[in-house]
C-alpha positions in Angstrom: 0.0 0.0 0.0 1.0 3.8 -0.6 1.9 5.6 2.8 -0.3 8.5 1.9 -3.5 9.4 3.9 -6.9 8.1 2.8 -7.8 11.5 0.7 -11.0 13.3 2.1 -14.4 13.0 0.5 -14.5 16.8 0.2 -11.1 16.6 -1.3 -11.5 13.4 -3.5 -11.7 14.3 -7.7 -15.1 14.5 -9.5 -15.7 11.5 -11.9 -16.0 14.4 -14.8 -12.7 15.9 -13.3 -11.1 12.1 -13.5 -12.9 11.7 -17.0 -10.9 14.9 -18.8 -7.5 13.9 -17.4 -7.9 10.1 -18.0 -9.4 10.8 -21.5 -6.4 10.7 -23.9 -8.0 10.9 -27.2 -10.1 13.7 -26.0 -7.6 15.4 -24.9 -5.6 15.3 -28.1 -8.0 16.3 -30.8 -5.3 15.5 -33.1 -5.3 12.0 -31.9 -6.5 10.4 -35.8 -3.6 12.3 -37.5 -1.2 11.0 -34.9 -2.6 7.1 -34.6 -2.4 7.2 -38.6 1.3 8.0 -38.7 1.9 5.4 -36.7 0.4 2.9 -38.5 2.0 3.7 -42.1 5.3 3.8 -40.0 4.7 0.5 -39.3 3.5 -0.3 -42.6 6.6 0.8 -44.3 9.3 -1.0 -41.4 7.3 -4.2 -41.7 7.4 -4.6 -45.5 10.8 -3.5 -45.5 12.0 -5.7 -42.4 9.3 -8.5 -42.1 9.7 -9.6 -38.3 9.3 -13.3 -37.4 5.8 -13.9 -35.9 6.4 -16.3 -32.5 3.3 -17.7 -30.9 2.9 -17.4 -26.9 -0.1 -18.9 -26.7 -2.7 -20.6 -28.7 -5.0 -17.6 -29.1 -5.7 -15.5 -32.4 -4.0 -12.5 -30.5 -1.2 -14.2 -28.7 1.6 -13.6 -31.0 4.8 -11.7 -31.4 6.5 -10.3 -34.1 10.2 -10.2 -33.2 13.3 -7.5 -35.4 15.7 -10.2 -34.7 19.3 -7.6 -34.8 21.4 -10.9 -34.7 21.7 -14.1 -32.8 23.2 -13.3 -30.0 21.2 -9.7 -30.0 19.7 -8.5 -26.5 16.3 -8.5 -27.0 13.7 -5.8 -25.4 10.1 -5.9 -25.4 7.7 -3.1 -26.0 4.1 -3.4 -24.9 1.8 -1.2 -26.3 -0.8 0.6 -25.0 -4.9 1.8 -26.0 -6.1 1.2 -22.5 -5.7 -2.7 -22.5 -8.9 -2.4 -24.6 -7.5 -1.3 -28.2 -4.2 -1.6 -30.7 -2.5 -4.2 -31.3 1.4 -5.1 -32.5 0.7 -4.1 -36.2 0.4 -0.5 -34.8 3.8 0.0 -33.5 6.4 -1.4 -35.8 7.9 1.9 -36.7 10.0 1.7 -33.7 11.6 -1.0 -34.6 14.7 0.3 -36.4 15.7 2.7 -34.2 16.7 -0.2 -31.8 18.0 -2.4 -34.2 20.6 0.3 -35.2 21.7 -0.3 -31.4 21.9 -4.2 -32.3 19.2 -4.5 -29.9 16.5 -7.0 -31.3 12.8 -6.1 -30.4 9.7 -8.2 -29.6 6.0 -6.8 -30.1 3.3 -8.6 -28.4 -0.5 -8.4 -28.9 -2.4 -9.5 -26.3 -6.3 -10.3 -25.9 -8.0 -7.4 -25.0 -10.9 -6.3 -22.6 -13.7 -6.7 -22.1 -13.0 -10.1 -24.0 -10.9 -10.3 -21.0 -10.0 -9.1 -17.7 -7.2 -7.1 -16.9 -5.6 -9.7 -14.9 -5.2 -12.3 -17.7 -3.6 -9.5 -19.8 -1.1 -9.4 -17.0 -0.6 -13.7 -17.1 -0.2 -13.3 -20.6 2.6 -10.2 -20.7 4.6 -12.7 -18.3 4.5 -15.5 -20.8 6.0 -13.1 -23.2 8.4 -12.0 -20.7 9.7 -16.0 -19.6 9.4 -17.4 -23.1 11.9 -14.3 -24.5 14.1 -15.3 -21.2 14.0 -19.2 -22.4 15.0 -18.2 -26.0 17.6 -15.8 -25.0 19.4 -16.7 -21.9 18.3 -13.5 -20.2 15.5 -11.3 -19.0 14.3 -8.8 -21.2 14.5 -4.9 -21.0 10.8 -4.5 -21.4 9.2 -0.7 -22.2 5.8 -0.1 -23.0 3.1 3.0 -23.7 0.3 3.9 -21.0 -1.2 0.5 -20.1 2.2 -1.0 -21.3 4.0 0.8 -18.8 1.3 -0.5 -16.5 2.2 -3.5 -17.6 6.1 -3.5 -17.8 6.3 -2.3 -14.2 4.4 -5.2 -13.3 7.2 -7.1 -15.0 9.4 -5.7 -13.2 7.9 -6.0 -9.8 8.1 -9.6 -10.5 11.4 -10.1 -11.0 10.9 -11.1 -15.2 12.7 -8.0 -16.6 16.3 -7.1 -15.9 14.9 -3.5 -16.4 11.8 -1.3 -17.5 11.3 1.9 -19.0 7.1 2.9 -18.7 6.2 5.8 -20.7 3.2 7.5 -19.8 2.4 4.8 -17.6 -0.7 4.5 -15.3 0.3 2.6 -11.9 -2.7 3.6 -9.7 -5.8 2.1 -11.2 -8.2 3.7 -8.6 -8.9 6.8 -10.7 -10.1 5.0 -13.8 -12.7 3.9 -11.9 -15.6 6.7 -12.2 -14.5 7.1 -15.8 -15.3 5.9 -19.4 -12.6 4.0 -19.5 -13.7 1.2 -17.0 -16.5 0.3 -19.0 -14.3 -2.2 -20.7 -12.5 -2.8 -17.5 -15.1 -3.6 -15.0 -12.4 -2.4 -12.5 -13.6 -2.5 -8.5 -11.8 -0.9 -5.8 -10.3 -4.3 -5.0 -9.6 -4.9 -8.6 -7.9 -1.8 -9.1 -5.6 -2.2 -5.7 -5.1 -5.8 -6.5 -4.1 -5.1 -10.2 -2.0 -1.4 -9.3 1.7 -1.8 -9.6 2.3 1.2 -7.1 0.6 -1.5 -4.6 2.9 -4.3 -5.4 6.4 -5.3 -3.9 9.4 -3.3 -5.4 12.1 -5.3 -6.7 15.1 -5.3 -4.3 18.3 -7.1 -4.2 16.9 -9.8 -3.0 14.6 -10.0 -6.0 15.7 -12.4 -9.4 16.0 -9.7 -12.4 16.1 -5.9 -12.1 15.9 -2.9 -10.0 15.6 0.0 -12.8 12.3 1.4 -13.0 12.2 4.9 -15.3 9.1 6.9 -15.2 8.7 9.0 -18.4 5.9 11.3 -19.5 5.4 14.1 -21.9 5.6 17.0 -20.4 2.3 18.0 -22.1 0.1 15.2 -20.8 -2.6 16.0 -18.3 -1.6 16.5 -14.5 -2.8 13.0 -13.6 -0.1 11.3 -15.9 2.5 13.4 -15.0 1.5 12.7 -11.3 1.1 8.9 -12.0 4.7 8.6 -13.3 6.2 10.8 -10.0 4.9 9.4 -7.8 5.6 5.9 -9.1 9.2 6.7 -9.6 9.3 8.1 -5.6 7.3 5.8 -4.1 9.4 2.9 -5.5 12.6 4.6 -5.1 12.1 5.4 -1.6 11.9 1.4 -1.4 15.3 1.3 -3.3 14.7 0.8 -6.3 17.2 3.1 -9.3 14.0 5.3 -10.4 14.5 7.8 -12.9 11.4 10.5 -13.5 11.5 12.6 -16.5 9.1 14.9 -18.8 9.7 15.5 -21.9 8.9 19.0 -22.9 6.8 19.6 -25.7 5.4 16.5 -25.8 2.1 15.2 -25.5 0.3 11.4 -24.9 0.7 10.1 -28.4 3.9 12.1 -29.4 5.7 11.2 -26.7 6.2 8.1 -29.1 8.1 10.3 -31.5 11.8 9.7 -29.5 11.1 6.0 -30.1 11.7 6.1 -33.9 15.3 8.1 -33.4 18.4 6.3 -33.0 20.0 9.0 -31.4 17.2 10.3 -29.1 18.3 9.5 -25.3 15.1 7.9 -24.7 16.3 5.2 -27.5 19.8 4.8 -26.4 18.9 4.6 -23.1 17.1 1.4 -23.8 19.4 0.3 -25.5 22.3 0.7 -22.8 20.1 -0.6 -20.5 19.6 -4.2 -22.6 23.5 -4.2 -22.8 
């Protein structure tokens, strides 16, 4: 649990409050001009570099593609995000040689998607990507992911699967989804959402297999909540020990904070990169 005070009714957000900040696509009205860039990035990288699909499990969804940089190659794995309810791999190949110019392979899972699913399962499923990459390779993974997949890569991490994890625009406190949109796809309780919050869950120590590097980055032009989310993930977790790093990029918003991703030379990129080596 956090070591923060229960939080007053008086004081407590409005659901429409929660609704705005939470609200991504609303609050990007260029959101479809964005999304689309991505997805003819991808395009282009996946016809010019086809990645090797791996199956993690027998459904339609659960497949990776994997940029294999060479056999020996550290791999990393990005998880994507859309809420655990949208996108999927094909979305988010563009990134893909910007990491492989590191000689860092990359792995892309989809993953089933709610309501289809709950969240937990989403969760089981991100840690049979996570052990199956460690079988093939000898190693855990770096793993990185967007929104829910830095919700998801910090649960990684927590569990000792990834040697370290970079969550961008990460939410790690489920609690305020739950008055929202958003949980309509979710069907997040207040148990569910403290059971499935990664700010709730053990922080990797040295007495934890795999890492104990967490970074918490955000564009510094997301809404207050995110930017909140990612602080007070990287203190409350570094105040348990763990390496946190908490950084906002300036100028950048919830879907362009993506941009540094396709750079080879962008710190964001090589600090994946050093951190796989």
């Amino acid at each position: 649990m956090t070591d923060k005070p229960p939080m007053s009714p008086a004081a407590r957000p409005s659901p429409e409050w929660l609704e705005a900040e939470y609200n991504n696509r609303a609050a990007v009205p260029d959101h479809p001009v964005l999304m689309s860039r991505w997805k003819a990035s991808a395009a282009e990288v996946r016809a010019a570099h086809p990645p090797t699909p791996i199956a993690y499990g027998s459904g339609e969804r659960q497949v990776m593609d994997l940029f294999e940089a060479g056999p020996d190659a550290p791999i990393v794995v990005f998880i994507h995000g859309g809420y655990w309810q949208a996108l999927d791999k094909d979305w988010f190949s563009g990134i893909a040689p910007a990491l492989l110019a590191h000689g860092i392979s990359l792995a892309i899972p989809s993953y089933d998607l709610c309501p289809t699913v709950r969240l937990g399962a989403i969760v089981r499923q991100m840690e049979t990507v996570a052990d199956q990459l460690r079988a093939r390779s000898g190693r855990r993974p770096v793993v990185f992911g967007h929104s829910a997949g830095g919700h998801l890569a910090a649960c990684l991490l927590s569990q000792g699967r990834a040697s370290a994890a970079v969550a961008i625009s990460g939410v790690f406190d489920l609690a305020p989804l739950i008055p929202t949109s958003i949980n309509a796809a979710l069907r997040l309780d207040a148990r569910d959402a403290a059971a499935l919050s990664p700010i709730h869950w053990p922080a990797p120590d040295g007495s934890t297999p795999g890492g104990t590097v967490l970074d918490c980055v955000v564009g510094g032009d997301e809404t207050s909540e995110f930017i909140r989310q990612s602080r007070d993930m990287a203190d409350h977790w570094g105040a348990k020990g763990v390496e946190t790093r908490f950084e906002a990029l300036p100028g950048l918003n919830h879907f362009t904070v993506l941009e540094p991703l396709t750079d080879p030379d962008s710190p964001l990129v090589k600090r994946i990169a050093d951190l796989a080596r």
